[in-house]
NUDRENPA-436009 format. One record per residue (C-alpha): residue in one letter; x, y, z. Coordinates in steps of 0.001 Angstrom, whole numbers. Example, Ala and Ser with C-alpha at 12.3 -4.5 7.8 and 13.67 -1.06 7.14 Angstrom:
+------+---------+---------+---------+
! type !      c1 !      c2 !      c3 !
+------+---------+---------+---------+
!    A !   12300 !   -4500 !    7800 !
!    S !   13670 !   -1060 !    7140 !
+------+---------+---------+---------+
END
This chain:
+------+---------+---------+---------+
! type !      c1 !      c2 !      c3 !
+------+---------+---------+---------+
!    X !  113848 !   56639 !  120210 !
!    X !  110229 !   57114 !  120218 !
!    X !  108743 !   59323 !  117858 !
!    X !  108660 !   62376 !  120222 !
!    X !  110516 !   62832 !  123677 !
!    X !  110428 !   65535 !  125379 !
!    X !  113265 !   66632 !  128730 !
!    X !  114115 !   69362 !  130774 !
!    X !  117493 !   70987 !  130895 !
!    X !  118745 !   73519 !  133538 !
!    X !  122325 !   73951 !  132129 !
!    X !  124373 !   74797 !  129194 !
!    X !  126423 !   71149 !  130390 !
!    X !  122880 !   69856 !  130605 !
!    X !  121886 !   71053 !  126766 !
!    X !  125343 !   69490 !  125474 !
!    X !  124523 !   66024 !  127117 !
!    X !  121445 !   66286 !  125557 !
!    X !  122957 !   66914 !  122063 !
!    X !  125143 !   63695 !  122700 !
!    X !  122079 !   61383 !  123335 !
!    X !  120312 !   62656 !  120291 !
!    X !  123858 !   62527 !  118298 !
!    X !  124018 !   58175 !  119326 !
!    X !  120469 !   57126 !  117849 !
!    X !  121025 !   59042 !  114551 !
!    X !  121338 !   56909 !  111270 !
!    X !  123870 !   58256 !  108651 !
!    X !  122415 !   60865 !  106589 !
!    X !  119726 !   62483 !  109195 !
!    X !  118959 !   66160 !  109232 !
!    X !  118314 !   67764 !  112269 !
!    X !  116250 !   70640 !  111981 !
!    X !  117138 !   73006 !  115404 !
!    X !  114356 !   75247 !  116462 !
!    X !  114559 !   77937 !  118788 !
!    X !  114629 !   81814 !  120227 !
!    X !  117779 !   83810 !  120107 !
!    X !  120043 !   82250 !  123080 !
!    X !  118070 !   79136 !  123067 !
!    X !  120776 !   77084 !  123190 !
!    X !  120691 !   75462 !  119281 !
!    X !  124303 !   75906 !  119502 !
!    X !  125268 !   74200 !  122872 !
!    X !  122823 !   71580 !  121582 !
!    X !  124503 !   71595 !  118201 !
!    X !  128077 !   71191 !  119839 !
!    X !  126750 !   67829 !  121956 !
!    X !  125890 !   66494 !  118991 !
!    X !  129308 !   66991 !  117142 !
!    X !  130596 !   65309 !  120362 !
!    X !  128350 !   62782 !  120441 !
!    X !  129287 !   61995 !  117140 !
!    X !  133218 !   61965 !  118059 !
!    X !  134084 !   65118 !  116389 !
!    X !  137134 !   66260 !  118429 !
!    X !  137633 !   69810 !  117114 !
!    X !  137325 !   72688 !  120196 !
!    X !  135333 !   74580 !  117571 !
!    X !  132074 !   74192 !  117020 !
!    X !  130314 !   77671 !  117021 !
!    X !  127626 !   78992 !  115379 !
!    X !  128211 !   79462 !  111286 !
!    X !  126017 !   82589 !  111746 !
!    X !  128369 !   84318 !  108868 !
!    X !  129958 !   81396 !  106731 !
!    X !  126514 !   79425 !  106366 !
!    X !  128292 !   76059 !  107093 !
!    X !  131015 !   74364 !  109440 !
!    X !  132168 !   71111 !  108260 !
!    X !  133877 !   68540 !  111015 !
!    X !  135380 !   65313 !  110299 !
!    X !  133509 !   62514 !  112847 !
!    X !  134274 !   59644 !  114178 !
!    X !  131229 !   57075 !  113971 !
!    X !  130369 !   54129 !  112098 !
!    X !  128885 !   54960 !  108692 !
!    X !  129480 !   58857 !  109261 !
!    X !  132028 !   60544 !  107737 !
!    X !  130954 !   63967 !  108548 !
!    X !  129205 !   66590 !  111183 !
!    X !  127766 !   69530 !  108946 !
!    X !  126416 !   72285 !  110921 !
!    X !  124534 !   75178 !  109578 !
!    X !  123076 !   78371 !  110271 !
!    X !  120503 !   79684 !  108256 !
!    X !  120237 !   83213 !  110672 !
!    X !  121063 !   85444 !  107955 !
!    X !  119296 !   83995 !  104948 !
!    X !  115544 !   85000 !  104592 !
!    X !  115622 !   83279 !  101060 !
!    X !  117676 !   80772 !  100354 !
!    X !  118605 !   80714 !   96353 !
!    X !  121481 !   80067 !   94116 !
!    X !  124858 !   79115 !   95719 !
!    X !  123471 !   78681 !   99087 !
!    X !  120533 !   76853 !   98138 !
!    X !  123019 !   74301 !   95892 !
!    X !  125270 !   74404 !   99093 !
!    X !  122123 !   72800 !  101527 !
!    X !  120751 !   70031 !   98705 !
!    X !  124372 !   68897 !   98333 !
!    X !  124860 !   68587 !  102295 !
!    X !  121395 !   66906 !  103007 !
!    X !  121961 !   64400 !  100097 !
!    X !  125244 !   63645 !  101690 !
!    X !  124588 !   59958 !  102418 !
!    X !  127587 !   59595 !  105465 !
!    X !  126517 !   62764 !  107160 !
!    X !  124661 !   64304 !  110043 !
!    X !  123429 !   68018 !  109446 !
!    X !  122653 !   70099 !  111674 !
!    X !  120454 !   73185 !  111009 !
!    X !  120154 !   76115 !  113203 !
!    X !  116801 !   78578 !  112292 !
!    X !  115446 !   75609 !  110173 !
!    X !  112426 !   77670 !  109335 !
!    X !  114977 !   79074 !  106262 !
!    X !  115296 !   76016 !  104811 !
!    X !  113427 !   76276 !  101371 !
!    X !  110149 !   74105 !  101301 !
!    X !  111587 !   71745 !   98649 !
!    X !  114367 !   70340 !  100803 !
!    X !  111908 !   70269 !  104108 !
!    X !  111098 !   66783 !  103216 !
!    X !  114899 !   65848 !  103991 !
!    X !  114264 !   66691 !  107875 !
!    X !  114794 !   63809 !  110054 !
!    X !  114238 !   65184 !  113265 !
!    X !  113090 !   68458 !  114793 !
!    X !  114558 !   70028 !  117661 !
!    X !  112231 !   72348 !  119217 !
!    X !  114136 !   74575 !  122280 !
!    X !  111912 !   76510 !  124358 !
!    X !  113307 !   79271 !  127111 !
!    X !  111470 !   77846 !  130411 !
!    X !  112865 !   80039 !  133125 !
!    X !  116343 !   81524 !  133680 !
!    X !  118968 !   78714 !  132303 !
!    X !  116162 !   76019 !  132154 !
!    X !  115091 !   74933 !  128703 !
!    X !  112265 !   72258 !  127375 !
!    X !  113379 !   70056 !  124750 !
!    X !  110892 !   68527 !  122319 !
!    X !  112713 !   66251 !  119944 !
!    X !  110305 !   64660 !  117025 !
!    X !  111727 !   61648 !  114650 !
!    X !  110207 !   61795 !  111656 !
!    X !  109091 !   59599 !  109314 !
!    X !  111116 !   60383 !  106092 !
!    X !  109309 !   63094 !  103399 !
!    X !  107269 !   64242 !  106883 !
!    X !  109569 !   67630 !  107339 !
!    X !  107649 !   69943 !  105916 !
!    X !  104483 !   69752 !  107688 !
!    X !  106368 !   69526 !  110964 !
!    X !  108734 !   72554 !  110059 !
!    X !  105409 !   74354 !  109128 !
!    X !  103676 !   73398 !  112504 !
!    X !  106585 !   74376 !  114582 !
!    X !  107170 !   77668 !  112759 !
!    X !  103472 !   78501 !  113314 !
!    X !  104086 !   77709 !  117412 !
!    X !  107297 !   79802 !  117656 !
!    X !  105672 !   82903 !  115699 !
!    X !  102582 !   82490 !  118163 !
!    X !  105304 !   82233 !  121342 !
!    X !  106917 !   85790 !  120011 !
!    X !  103874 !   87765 !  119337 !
!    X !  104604 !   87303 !  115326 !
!    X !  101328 !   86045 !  113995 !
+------+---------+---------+---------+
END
């Protein structure tokens, strides 16, 4: 994967596929940092990773309320699909923040992380890839995906934050 790609969905089907690709060039232990308005599709995209990654389970929603999902998968070298939601946290401290630095130090993991812009600056630098999800028109979406090079996510995860505050009218 190059360091950035960027593709054009027009389907939910279309955002799930997309998940999948991402979900086959990921090394055990990435952190996926999912950017995106409300109904973006960080979910969908979410979900075609877990199935990309062989997890079987008809489940995989959003964690909006419990923080984190945790799915057994089925790849070589990962044990596990952790996907979290970081919605209703505007700080992230005590349990929850001992919660995320166990699951991104999880060596045989992916992690998923939907409104990465929670994740407290000190654990940024685990972010292996951003997902950036922009609303084109209707059901179309943009995907920017960026690899980073490792100890990178912070500066990314500030730049994106900065674009999507600009999109909304926030800053």
């Amino acid at each position: 994967m190059a360091n950035q790609t960027v593709q054009q969905t027009r389907s939910a089907q279309a955002m799930e596929q997309a998940g999948r690709r991402l979900a086959g060039t990921l090394p055990p232990g990435a952190i996926v940092a999912l950017h995106g308005m409300y109904g973006a599709g960080k979910t969908t995209f979410a979900r075609g990773l877990a199935r990309g990654l062989g997890v079987t389970s008809r489940w995989v929603q959003s964690p909006s309320f419990v923080l984190a999902h945790e799915f057994r998968a089925h790849r070589k070298g990962i044990q596990h699909f952790i996907h979290l939601d970081l919605w209703r946290l505007r700080a992230v401290h005590g349990e929850d923040r001992q919660t995320l630095t166990h699951y991104f130090r999880l060596p045989n993991a992916i992690v998923a992380v939907e409104w990465a812009e929670h994740i407290p600056r000190s654990l940024r630098k685990y972010i292996t890839h951003i997902v950036d999800i922009r609303m084109v028109k209707g059901k179309s979406r943009k995907i920017i995906t960026k690899k980073l090079p490792y100890a990178n996510g912070e500066e990314q995860q500030q730049s994106i934050t900065k674009q999507r505050l600009l999109q909304e009218g926030n800053l």
